[in-house]
C-alpha positions in Angstrom: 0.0 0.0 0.0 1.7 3.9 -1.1 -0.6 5.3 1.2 -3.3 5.2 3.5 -6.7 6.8 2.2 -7.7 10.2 3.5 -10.9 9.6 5.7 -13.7 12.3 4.8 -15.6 11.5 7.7 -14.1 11.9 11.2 -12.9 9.5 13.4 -13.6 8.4 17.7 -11.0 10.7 19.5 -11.5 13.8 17.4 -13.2 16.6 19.0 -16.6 17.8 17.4 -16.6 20.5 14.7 -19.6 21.9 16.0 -21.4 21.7 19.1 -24.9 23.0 18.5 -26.8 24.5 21.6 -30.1 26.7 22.1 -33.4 26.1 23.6 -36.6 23.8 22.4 -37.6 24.6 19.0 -34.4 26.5 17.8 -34.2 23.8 14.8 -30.6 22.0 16.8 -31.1 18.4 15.0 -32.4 20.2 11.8 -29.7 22.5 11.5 -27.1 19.8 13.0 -28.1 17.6 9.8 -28.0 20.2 7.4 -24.5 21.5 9.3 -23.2 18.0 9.0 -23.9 17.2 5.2 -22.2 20.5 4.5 -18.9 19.9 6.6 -19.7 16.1 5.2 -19.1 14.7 8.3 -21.4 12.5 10.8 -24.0 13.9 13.2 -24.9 12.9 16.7 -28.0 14.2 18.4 -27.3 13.1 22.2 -31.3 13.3 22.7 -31.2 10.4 20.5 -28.4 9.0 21.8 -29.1 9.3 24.8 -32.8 7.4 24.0 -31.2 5.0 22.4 -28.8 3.9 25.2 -31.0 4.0 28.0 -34.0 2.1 25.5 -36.5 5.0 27.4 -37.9 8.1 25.4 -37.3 11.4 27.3 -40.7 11.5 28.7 -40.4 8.5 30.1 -37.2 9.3 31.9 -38.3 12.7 33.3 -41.3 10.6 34.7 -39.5 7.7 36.3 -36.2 9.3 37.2 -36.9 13.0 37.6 -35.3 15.9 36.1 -32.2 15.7 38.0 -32.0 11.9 37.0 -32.5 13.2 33.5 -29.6 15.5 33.5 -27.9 13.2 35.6 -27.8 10.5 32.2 -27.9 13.2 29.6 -24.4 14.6 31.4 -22.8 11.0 31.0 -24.0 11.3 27.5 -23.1 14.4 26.3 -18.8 14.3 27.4 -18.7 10.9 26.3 -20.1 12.2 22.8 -17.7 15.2 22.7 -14.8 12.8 24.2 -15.4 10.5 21.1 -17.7 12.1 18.2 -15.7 14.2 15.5 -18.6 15.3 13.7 -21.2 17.9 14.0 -23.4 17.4 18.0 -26.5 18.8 18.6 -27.2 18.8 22.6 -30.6 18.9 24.4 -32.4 22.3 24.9 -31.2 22.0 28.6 -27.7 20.4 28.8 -26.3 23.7 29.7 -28.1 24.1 32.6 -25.7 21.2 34.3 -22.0 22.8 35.7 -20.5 19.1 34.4 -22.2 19.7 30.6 -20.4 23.2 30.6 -17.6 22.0 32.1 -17.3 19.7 29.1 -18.3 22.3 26.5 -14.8 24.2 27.7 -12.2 24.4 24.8 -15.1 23.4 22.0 -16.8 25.5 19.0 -20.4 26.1 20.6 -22.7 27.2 18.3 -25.4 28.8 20.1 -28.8 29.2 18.1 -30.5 32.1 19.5 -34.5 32.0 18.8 -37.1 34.5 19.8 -39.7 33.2 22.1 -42.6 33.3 19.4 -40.9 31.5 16.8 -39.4 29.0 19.0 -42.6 27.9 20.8 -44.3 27.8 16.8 -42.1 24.7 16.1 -42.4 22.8 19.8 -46.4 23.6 20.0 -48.3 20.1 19.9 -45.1 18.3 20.7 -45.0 15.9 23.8 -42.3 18.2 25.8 -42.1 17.4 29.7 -41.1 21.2 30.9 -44.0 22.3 29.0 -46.6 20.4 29.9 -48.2 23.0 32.1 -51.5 25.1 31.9 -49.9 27.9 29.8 -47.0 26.4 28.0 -46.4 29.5 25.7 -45.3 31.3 29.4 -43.6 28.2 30.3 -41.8 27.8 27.0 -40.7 32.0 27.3 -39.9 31.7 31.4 -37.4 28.9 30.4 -36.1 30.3 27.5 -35.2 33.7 29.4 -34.0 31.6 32.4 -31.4 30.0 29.9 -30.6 33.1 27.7 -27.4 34.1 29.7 -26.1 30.6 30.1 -26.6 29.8 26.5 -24.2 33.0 25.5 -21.6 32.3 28.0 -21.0 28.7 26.8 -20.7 29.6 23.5 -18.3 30.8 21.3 -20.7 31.8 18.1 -24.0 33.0 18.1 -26.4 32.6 15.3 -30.3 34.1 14.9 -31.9 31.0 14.6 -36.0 32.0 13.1 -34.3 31.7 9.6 -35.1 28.8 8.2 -32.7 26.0 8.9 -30.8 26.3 5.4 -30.2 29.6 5.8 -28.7 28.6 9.8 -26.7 26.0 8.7 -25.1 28.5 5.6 -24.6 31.0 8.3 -22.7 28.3 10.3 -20.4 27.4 7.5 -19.5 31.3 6.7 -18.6 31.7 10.1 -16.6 28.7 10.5 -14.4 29.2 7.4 -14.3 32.7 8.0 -13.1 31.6 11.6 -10.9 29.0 9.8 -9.2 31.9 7.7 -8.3 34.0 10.6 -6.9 30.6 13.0 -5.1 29.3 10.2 -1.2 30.0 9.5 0.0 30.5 6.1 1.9 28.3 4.6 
C-alpha cells in the first residue's frame, strides 16, 4: 500500500466540529443535519443517543427518574459524545443548565442558536415536551427560554439568529466557521 486513504468523515477521538446549543424549537437536529452534510461529516443528536442507550424516550425518563436523573444520564451522554464524536453534536435544549455539561463544552466550538420566544414555541407547539406540559405552556416555553438566555451565550463561542429557516442557519454556520478557519489558520 503507497498510502493510506484520506478519511472524509471523522474519526472516535476527534473533538466535534460543532457543538450545536439553544433552547426547544431552535431547529438544533435540523440545522445539525444540514450542518453535517455540509462539513460532510457524521451527526450525533445526544437526545437520540441518549434514548437510544437507556431504550427509554425522554418523557419516560423525566417521569421515572426525575429531572435531575434526567440531566444526571444526559451529562454521562453528552462528554462521552464530545470525548469521542468528531462530527457535528447537537445537545438537548437544557444540557447547559448542568455545571459538568459546561464544564465539558470548555475548549469546544459552541454554536449557540439564539431563537425568539414566538418562533421557537411555533415549532415545539403540539409536541410531547415534559417542561411544557403545564397550563400555559407559551409562558412556560418563554420563562425557560429567558431563564437560559445568559447561560446559552456564555457557553458559547458563536451565536447565530436562529428563526431563519434552517438552510439559511446552517449556511450561516459554515461562513462563520471558514471565516473563523481563515483568521486561526497559519500561512503556509
Amino acid at each position: 500500500m503507497t498510502g493510506s486513504p484520506t478519511p472524509t468523515r471523522p474519526t472516535a477521538g476527534k473533538r466535534p466540529a460543532a457543538v450545536l446549543i439553544g433552547f426547544m424549537g431552535a431547529g438544533k437536529s435540523t440545522v445539525g443535519r444540514l450542518l453535517a452534510d455540509r462539513l460532510d461529516v457524521d451527526f450525533v443528536d445526544t437526545d437520540v443517543e441518549l434514548v437510544r442507550r437507556t431504550g427509554r424516550s425522554i418523557p419516560e425518563i423525566f417521569e421515572t427518574d426525575g429531572v435531575d436523573g434526567f440531566r444526571t444520564i444526559e451529562e454521562n451522554v453528552v462528554t462521552d459524545v464530545l470525548e469521542h464524536h468528531g462530527g457535528v453534536v447537537s445537545l438537548g435544549g437544557g444540557a447547559v443548565t448542568t455545571p459538568g455539561v459546561r464544564d465539558a463544552l470548555s475548549g469546544h466550538r459552541v454554536v449557540y442558536l439564539r431563537v425568539s420566544p414566538d418562533r421557537g414555541f411555533e415549532r415545539v407547539s403540539g409536541t410531547d415536551r415534559p417542561l411544557l406540559a403545564t397550563a400555559d405552556p407559551a409562558a412556560r416555553y418563554a420563562e425557560l427560554l429567558a431563564e437560559r438566555t445568559d447561560i446559552y451565550s456564555s457557553v458559547c463561542t458563536l451565536e447565530v439568529d436562529a428563526d431563519a429557516e434552517p438552510e439559511a442557519v446552517a449556511a450561516a454556520i459554515v461562513s462563520e466557521l471558514a471565516r473563523e478557519l481563515d483568521v486561526t489558520t497559519p500561512e503556509a
